[in-house]
N, C-alpha and C positions, 0 to 999 in steps of 0.2 A: 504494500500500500504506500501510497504517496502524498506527502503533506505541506501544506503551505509554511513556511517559516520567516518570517516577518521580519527585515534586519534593516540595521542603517546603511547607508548608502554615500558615502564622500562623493559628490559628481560635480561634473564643471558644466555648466551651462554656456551657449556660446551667445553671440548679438543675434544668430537667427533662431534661438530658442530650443536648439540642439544639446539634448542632454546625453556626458560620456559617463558613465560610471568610471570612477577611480579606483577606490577602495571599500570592499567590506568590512561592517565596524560587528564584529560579533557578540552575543549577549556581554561578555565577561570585559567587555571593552576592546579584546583584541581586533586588531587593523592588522586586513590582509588585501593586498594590494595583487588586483585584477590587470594582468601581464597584459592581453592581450583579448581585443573583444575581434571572433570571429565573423561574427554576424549578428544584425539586428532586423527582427521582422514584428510583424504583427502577431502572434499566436496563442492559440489557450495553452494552458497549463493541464496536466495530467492529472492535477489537485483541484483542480476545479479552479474556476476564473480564466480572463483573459487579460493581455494589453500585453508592449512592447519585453519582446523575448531578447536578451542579451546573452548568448552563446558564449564564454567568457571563459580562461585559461585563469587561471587562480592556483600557483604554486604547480604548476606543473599538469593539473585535473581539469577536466570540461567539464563547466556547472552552466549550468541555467538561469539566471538572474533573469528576474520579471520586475517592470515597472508597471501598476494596478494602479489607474488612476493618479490617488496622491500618495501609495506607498511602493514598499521594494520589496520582494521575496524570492525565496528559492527554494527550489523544489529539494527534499528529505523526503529518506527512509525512516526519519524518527519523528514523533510530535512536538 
């Protein structure tokens, strides 16, 4: 099963309103810094929901980073 996980998001907003994620800020405070964003499209989540899918290298692992509206999540194996 698959869960939605709610985190902070360090991102840079550009003059055309283009938002890049930088950094995930995890519960415990830890900053993990997102190498490289593959691709961004439109798509739902496997947890239910939709909005902009960020495909994203994080220490080496391809995660999923979603922008919902007015928050950030990523998809888990754990609640």
């Amino acid at each position: 099963m698959i869960f939605k996980k709610y985190v902070k998001v360090i991102a840079l907003c550009d003059e055309n309103g283009k938002l890049t994620p930088g950094y995930i800020v995890w519960l415990n405070g830890q900053k993990y810094r997102i190498d490289k964003i593959h691709e961004i499209r439109n798509a739902s989540s496997q947890a239910g929901g939709c909005g902009v899918l960020y495909v994203c290298s994080i220490n080496g692992k391809i995660r999923k980073l979603f922008y919902e509206v007015d928050k950030w999540f990523i998809e888990s194996t754990r609640p």
